[in-house]
ROMI-945940 format. One record per residue (C-alpha): residue number from 1; x, y, z; residue in one letter. Coordinates in Angstrom, 1 decimal. Layout:
+-----+--------+--------+--------+--------+
: num :      X :      Y :      Z : residu :
+-----+--------+--------+--------+--------+
: NUM :      X :      Y :      Z :      A :
...
+-----+--------+--------+--------+--------+
END
This chain:
+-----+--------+--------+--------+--------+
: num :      X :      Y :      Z : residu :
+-----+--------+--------+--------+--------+
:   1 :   50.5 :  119.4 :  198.3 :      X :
:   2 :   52.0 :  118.3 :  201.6 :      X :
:   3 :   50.2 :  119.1 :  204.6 :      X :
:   4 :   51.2 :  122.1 :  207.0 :      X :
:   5 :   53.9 :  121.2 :  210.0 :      X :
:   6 :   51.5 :  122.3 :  212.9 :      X :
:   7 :   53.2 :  124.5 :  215.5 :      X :
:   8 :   54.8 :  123.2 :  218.6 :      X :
:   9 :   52.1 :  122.5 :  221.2 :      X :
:  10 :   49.4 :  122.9 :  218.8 :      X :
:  11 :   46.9 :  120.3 :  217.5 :      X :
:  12 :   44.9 :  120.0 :  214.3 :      X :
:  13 :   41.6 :  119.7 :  213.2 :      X :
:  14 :   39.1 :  117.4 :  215.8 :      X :
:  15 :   37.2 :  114.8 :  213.8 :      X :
:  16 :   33.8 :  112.7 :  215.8 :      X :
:  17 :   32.4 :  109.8 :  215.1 :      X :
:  18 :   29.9 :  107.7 :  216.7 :      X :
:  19 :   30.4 :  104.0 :  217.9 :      X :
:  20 :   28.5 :  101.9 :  219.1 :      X :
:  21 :   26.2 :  104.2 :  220.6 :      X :
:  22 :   28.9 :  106.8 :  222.4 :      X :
:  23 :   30.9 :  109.5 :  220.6 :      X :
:  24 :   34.6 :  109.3 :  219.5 :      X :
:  25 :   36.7 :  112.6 :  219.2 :      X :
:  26 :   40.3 :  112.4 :  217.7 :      X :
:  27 :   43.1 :  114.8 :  216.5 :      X :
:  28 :   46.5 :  114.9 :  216.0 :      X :
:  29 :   48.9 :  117.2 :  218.3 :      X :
:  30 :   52.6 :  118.2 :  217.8 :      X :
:  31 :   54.2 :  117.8 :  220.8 :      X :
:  32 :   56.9 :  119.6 :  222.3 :      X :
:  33 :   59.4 :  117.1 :  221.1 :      X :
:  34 :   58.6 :  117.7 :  217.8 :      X :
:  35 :   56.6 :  114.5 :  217.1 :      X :
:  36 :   52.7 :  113.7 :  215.8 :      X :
:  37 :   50.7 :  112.0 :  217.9 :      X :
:  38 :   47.7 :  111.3 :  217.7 :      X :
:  39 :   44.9 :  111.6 :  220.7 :      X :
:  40 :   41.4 :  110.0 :  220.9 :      X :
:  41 :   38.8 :  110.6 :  223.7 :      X :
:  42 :   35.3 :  109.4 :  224.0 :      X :
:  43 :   32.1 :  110.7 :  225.5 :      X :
:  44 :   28.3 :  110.2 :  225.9 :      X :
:  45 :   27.5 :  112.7 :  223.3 :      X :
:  46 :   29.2 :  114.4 :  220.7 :      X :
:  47 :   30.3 :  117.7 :  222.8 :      X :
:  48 :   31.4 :  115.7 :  226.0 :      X :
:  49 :   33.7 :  113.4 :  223.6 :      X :
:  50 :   35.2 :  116.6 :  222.0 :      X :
:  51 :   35.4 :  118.9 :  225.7 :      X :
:  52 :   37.1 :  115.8 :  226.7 :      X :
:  53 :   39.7 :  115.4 :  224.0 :      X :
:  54 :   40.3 :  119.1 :  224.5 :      X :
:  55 :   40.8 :  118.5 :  228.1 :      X :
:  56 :   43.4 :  116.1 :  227.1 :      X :
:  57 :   45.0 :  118.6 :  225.2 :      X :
:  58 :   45.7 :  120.8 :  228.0 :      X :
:  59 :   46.9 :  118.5 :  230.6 :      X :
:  60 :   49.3 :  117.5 :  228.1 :      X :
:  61 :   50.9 :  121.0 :  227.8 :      X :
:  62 :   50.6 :  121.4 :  231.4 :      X :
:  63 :   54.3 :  121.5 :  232.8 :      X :
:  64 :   55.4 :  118.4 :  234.9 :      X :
:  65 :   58.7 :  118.8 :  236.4 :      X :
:  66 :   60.7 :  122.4 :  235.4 :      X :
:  67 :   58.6 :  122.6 :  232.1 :      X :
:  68 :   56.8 :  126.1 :  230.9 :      X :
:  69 :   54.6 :  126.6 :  228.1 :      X :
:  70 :   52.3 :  129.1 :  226.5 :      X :
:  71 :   49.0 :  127.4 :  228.2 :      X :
:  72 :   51.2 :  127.2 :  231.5 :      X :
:  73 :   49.5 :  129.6 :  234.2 :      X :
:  74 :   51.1 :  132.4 :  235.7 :      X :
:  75 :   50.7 :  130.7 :  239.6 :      X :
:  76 :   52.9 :  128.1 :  238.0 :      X :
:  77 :   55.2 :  130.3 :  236.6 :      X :
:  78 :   55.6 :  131.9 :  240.2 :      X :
:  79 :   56.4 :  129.1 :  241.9 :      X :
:  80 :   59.1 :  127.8 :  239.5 :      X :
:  81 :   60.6 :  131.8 :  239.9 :      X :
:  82 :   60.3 :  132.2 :  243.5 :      X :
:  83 :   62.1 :  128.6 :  244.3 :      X :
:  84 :   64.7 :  129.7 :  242.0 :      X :
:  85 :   64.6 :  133.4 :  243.8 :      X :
:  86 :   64.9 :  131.9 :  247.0 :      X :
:  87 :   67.8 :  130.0 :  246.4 :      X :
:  88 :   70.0 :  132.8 :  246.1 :      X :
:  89 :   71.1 :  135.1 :  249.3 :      X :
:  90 :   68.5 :  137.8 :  250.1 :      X :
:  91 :   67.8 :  140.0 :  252.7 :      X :
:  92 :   65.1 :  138.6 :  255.1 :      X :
:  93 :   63.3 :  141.6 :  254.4 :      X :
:  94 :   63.4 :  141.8 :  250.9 :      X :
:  95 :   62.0 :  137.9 :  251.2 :      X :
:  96 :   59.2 :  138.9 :  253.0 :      X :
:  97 :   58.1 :  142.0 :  251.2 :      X :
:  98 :   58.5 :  140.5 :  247.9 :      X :
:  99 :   56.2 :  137.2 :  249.3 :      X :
: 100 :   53.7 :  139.2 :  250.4 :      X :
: 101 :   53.5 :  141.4 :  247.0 :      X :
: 102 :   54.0 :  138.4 :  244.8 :      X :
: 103 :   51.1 :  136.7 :  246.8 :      X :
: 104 :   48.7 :  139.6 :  247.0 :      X :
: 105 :   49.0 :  141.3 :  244.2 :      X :
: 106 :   50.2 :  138.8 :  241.6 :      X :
: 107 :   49.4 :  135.5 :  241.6 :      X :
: 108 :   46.0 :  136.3 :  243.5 :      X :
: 109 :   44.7 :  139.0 :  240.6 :      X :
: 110 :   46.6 :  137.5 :  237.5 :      X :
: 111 :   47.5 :  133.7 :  238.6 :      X :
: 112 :   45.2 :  132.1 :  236.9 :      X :
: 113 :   45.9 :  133.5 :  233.3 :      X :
: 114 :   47.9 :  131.3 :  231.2 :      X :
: 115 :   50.9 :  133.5 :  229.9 :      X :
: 116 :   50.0 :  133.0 :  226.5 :      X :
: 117 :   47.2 :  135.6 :  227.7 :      X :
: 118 :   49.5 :  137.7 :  230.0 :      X :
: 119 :   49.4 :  140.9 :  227.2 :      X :
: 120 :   51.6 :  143.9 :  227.4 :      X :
: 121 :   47.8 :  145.6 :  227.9 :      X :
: 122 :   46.8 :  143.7 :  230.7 :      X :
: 123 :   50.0 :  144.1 :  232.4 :      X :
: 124 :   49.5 :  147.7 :  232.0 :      X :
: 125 :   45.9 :  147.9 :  233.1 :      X :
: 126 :   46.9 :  145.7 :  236.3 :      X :
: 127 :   50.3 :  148.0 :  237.3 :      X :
: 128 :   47.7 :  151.0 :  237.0 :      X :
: 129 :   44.8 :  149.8 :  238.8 :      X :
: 130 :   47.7 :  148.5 :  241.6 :      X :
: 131 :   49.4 :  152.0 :  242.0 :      X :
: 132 :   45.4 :  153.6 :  242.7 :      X :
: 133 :   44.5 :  151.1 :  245.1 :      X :
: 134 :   48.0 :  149.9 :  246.8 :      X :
: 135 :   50.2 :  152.7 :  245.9 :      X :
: 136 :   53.7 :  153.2 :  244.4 :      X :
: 137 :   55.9 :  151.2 :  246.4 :      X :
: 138 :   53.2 :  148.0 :  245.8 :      X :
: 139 :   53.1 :  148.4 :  242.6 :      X :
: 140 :   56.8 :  149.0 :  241.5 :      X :
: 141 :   57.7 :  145.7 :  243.6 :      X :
: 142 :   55.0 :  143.9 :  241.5 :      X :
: 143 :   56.8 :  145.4 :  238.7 :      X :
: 144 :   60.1 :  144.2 :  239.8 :      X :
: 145 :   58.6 :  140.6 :  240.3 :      X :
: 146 :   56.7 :  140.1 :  236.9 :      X :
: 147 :   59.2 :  141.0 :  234.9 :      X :
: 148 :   61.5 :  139.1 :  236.7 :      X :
: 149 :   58.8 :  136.2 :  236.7 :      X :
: 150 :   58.2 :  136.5 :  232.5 :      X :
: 151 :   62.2 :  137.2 :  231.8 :      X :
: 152 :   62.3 :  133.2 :  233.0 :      X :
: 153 :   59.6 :  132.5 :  231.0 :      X :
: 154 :   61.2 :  133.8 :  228.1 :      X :
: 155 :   64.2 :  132.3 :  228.7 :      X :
: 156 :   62.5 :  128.9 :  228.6 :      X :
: 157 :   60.9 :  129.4 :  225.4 :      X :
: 158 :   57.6 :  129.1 :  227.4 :      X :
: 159 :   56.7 :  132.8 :  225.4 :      X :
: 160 :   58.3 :  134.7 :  222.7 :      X :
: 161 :   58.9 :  138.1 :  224.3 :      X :
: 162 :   58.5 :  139.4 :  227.9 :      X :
: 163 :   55.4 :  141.7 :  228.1 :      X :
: 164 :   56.0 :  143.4 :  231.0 :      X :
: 165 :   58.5 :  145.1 :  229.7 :      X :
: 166 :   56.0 :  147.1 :  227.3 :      X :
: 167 :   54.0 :  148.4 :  230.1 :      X :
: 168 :   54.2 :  152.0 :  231.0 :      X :
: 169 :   56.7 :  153.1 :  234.0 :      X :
: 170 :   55.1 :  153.6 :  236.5 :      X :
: 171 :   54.8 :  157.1 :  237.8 :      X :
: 172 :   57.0 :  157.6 :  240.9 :      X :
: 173 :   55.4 :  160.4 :  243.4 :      X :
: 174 :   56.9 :  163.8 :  243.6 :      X :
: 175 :   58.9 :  163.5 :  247.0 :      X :
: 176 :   60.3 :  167.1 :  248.4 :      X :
: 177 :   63.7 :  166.4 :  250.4 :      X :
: 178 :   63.6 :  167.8 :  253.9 :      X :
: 179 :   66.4 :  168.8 :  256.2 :      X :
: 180 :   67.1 :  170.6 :  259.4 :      X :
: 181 :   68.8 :  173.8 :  259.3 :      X :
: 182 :   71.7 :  174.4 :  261.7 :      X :
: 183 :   69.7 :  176.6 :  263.9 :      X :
: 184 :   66.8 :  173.7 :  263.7 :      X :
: 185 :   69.4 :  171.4 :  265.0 :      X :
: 186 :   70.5 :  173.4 :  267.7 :      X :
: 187 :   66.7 :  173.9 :  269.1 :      X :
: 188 :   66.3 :  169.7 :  268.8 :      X :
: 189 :   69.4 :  169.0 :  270.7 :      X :
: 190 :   68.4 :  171.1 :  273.5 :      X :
: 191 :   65.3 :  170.2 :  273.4 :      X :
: 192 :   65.4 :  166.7 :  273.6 :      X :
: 193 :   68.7 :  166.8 :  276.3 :      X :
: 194 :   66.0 :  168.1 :  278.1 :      X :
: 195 :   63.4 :  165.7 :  277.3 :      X :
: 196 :   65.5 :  162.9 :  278.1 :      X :
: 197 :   66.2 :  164.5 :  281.7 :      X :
: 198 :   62.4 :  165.6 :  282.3 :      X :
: 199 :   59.6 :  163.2 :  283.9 :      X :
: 200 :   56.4 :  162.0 :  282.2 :      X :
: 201 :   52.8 :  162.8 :  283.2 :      X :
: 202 :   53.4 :  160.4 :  286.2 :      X :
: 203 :   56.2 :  162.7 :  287.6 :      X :
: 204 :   58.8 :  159.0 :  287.0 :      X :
: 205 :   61.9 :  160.1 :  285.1 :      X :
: 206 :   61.5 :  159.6 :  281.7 :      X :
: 207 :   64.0 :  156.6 :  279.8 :      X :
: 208 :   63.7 :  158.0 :  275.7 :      X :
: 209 :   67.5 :  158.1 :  275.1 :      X :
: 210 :   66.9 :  160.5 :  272.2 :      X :
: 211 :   69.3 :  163.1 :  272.2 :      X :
: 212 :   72.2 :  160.5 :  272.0 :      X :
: 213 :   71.2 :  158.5 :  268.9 :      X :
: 214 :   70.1 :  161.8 :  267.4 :      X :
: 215 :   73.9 :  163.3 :  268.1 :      X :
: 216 :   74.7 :  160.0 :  265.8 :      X :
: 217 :   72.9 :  160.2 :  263.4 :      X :
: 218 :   74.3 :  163.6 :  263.0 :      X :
: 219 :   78.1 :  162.7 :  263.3 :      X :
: 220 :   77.3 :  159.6 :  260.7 :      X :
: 221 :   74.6 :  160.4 :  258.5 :      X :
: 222 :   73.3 :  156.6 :  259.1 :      X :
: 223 :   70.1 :  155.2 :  258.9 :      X :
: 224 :   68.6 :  154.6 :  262.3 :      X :
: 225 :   68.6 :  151.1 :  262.0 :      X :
: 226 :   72.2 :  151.0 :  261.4 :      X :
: 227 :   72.9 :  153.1 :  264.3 :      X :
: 228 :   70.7 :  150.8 :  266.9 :      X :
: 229 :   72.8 :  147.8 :  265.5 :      X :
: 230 :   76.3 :  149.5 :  266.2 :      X :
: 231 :   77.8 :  147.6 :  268.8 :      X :
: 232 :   81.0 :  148.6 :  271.3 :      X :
: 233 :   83.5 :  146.3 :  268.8 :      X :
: 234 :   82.5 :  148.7 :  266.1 :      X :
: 235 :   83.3 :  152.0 :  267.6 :      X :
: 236 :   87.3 :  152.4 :  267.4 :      X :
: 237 :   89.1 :  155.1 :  270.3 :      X :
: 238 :   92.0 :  155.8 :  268.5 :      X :
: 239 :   94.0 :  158.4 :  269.7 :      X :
: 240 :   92.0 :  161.9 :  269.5 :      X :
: 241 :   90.0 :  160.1 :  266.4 :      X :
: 242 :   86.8 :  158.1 :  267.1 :      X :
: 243 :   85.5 :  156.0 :  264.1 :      X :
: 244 :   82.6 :  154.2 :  263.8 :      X :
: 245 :   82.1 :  151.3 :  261.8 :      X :
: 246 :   78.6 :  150.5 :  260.2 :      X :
: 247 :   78.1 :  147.5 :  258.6 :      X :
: 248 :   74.7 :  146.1 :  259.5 :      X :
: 249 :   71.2 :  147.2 :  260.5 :      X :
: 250 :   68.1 :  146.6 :  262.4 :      X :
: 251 :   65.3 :  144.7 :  260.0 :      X :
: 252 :   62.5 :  142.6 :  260.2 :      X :
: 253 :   63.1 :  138.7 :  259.0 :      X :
: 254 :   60.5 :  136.7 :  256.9 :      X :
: 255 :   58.2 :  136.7 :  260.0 :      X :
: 256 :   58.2 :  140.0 :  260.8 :      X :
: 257 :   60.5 :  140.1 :  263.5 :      X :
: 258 :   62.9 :  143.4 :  264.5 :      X :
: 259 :   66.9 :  141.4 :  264.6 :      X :
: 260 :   69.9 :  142.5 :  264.1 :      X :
: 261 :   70.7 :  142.1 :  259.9 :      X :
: 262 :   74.4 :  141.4 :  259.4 :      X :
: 263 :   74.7 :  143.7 :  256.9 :      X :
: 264 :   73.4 :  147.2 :  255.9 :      X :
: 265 :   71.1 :  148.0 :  252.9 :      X :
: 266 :   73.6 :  148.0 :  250.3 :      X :
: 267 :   75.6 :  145.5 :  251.7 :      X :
: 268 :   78.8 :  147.8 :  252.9 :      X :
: 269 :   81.2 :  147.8 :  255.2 :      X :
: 270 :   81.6 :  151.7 :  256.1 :      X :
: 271 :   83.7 :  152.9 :  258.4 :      X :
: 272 :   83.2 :  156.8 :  259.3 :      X :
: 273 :   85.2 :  159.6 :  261.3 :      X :
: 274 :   83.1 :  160.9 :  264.1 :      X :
: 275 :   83.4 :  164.6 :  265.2 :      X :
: 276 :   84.4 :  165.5 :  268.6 :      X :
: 277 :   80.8 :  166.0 :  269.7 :      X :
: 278 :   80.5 :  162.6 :  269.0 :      X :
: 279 :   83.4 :  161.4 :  270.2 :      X :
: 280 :   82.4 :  163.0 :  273.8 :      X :
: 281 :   79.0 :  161.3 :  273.9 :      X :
: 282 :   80.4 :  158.0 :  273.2 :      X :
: 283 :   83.1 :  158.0 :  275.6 :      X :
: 284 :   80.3 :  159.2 :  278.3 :      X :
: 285 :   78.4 :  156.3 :  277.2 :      X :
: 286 :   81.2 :  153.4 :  277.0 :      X :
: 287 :   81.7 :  154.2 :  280.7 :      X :
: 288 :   78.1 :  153.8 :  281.6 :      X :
: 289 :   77.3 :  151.3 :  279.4 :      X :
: 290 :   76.4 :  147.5 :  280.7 :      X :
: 291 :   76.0 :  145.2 :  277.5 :      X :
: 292 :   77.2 :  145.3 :  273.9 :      X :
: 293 :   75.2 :  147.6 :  272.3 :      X :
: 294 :   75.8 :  151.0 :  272.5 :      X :
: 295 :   72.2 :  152.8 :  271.9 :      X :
: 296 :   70.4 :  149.5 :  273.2 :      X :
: 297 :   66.5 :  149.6 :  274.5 :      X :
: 298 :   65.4 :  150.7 :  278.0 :      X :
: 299 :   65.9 :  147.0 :  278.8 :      X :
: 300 :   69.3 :  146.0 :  277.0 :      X :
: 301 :   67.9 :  145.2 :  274.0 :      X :
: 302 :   68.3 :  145.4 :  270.5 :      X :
: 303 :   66.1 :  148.8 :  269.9 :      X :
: 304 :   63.8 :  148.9 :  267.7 :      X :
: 305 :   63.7 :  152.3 :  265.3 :      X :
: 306 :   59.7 :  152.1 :  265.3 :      X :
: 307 :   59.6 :  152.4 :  268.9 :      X :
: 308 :   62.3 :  155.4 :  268.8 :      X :
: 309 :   60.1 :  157.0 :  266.4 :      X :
: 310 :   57.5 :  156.8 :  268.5 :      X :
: 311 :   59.4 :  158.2 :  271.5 :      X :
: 312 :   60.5 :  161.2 :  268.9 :      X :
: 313 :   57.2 :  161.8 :  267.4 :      X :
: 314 :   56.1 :  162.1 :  271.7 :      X :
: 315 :   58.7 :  164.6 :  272.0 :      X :
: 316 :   57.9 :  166.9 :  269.5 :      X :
: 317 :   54.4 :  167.1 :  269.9 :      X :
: 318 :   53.1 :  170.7 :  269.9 :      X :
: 319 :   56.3 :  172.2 :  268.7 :      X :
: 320 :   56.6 :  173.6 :  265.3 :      X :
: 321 :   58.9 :  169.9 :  264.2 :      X :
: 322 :   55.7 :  168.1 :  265.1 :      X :
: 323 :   55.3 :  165.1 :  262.4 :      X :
: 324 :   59.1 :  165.4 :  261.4 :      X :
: 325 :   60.8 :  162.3 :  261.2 :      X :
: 326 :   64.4 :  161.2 :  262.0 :      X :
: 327 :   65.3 :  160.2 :  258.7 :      X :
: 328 :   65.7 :  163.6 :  258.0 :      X :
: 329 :   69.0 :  164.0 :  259.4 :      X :
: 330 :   70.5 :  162.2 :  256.9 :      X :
: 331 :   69.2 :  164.4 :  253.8 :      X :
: 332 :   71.0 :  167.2 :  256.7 :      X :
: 333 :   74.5 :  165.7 :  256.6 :      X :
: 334 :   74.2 :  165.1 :  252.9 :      X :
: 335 :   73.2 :  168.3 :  252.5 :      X :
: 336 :   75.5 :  169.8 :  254.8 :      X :
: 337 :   78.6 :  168.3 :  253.3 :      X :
: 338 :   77.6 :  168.9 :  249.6 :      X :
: 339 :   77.2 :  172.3 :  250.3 :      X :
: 340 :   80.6 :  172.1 :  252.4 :      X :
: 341 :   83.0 :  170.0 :  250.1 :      X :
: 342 :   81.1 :  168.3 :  247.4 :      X :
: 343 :   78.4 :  166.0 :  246.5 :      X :
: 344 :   80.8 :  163.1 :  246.0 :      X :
: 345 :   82.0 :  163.6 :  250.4 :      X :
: 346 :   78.2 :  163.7 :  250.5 :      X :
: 347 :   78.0 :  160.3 :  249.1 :      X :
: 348 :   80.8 :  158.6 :  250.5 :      X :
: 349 :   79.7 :  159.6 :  253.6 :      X :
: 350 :   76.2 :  157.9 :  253.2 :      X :
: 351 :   77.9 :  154.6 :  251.3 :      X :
: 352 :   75.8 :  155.1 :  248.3 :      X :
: 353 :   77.1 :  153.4 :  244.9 :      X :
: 354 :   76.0 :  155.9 :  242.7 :      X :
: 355 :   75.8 :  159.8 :  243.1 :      X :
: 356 :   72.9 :  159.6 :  241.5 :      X :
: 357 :   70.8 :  158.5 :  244.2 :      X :
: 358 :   73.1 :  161.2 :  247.2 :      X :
: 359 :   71.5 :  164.0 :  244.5 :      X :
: 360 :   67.8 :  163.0 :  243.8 :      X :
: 361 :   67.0 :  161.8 :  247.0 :      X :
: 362 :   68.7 :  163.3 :  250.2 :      X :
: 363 :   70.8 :  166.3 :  248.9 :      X :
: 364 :   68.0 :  169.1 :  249.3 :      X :
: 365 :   68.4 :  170.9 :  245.8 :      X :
: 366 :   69.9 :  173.6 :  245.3 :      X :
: 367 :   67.8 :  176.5 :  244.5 :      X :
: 368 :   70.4 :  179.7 :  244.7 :      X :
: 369 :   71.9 :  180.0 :  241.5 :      X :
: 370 :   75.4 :  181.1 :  241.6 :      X :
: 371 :   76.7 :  184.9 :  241.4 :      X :
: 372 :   77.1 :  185.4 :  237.7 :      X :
: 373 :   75.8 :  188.9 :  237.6 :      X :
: 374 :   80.0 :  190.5 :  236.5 :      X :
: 375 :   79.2 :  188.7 :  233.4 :      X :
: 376 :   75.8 :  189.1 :  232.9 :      X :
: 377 :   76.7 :  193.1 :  233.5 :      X :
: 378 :   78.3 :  193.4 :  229.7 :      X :
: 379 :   74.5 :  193.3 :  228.4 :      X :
: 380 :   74.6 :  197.0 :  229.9 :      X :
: 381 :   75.2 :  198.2 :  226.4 :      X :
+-----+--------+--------+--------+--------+
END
């Protein structure tokens, strides 16, 4: 009966002998060519002449060059993903977020596995244990990442299937939309107009700049970073029609730095038509302005939307919007418009791709059901 074909990668039964006083080890391994080789290694004693063979083994199947394999470790398997990663175009930000993740909570817990070990159950166990101790965002990244990491693996025969893809989803936390009424946006533009013209515990005239950016967010339903990266060849006086054009944002690069990002978060060009309110305060501020930016920092800078925060949560200390945050406005202009003209305005207006995203996350939801009660009335029987 003809012996079994061993597996790629896999060797067969170790023999020892001794000679001449030190121990010989030998077995045959089929290679990842396809061919039988066989490997001898010697030692002192018996075990040292077989650990050693063993050890042979596995540098062997270790991967020189662009090669994977089962006994390949997951560190290794990073490295070959992220250089091919990094070769496309990114965000800076997304390139430093995902270095840090894949760093500390990949290859630091999990990068000394070999991905033959890497199980559908560990994955899970890992993702679970990350979501407890780093939280949601942490773990979905590290989500994104492996699978990404094991989709290449799979796709160079390295393993059979991609386990990350059996894990559980991971569970996203339950995140109530927020928005500001019209008569809440009446009480926060007066109040920080006001603000803006008042003097700090020193008695020096304060230099916030809040109310203007927050009358733009309002008019655009933009991000804050985008709106701190508008400069004056974005905003177009046409006429009795102001548009804006927004299509790039404030971000940190792959050192942590605030810059301007030439381009937004979904990579859009969108131009918007500004309401007169709008319109009034930027024409105000083209004539006072003295550099290219129109909502630039105290000192003509880019401006940063951690500092404005900061200013804003200053502000509102002691009032009943205390620990609000700007970002809010734009679940109020998406909500304002879908209940005005339609989800879909609602979503242009915002530049998302999907309307999926306009309803589950800035659209508050709708909780008055509509007047059906004429035709619920023929149950009066």
């Amino acid at each position: 009966m003809a012996r079994p074909t061993l597996a790629l990668g896999t060797y067969g039964n170790i023999t020892t002998k001794q000679v001449d006083g030190h121990w010989v080890a030998d077995a045959r391994i089929r290679d990842m060519d396809g061919k039988s080789r066989r490997v001898t290694r010697s030692g002192s004693t018996k075990a040292r002449a077989v650990n050693s063979l063993k050890e042979a083994f596995r540098d062997r199947l270790t991967p020189t060059g662009t090669e994977l394999s089962r006994t390949s470790r997951v560190s290794a398997l990073s490295k070959m993903w992220w250089s091919e990663y990094t070769e496309q175009l990114h965000a800076p930000g997304t390139l430093r977020r995902y270095e840090q993740v894949l760093a500390t909570h990949v290859v630091i817990p999990l990068g000394d596995l070999r991905l033959s070990e890497v199980t559908p159950a560990r994955v899970d166990r890992h993702l679970k244990s990350l979501t407890r101790s780093a939280g949601y965002s942490s773990a979905e990244i590290a989500k994104v990442l492996l699978t990404a990491m094991f989709k290449m693996a799979a796709r160079l025969d390295a393993i059979d299937f991609n386990p990350v893809a059996a894990a559980a989803p991971i569970v996203s936390p339950r995140r109530e939309i927020t928005a500001f009424t019209l008569e809440d946006v009446a009480w926060l533009r007066t109040h920080l107009r006001e603000w803006d013209r008042g003097k700090d515990k020193a008695g020096r005239i304060r230099t916030t700049d809040l109310a203007d950016p927050v009358d733009m967010f309002l008019a655009t339903g933009g991000r804050p970073g985008e709106i701190f990266a508008i400069d004056w060849t974005r905003i177009e006086f046409e006429g009795s029609s102001t548009r804006a054009v927004i299509d790039q944002t404030m971000a940190k690069d792959r050192r942590g730095k605030w810059v301007i990002q030439p381009h937004t978060k979904a990579n859009k060009k969108l131009r918007v038509t500004l309401p007169r309110f709008a319109s009034e305060m930027l024409l105000r501020r083209r004539i006072d302005s003295y550099g290219a930016l129109v909502f630039p920092s105290s000192t003509g800078t880019p401006r940063i939307p951690d500092n404005f925060r900061t200013q804003w949560h200053a502000a509102l200390l002691g009032t009943r919007f205390e620990g609000r945050l700007p970002k809010e406005f734009r679940a109020t202009v998406a909500t304002a418009l879908r209940d005005s003209v339609g989800i879909q305005a609602a979503q242009h207006q915002l530049g998302h791709s999907h309307l999926d995203t306009t309803e589950r996350h800035y659209a508050v939801p709708v909780t008055d059901a509509p007047d059906v009660s004429s035709v619920l009335e023929q149950f009066n029987v």
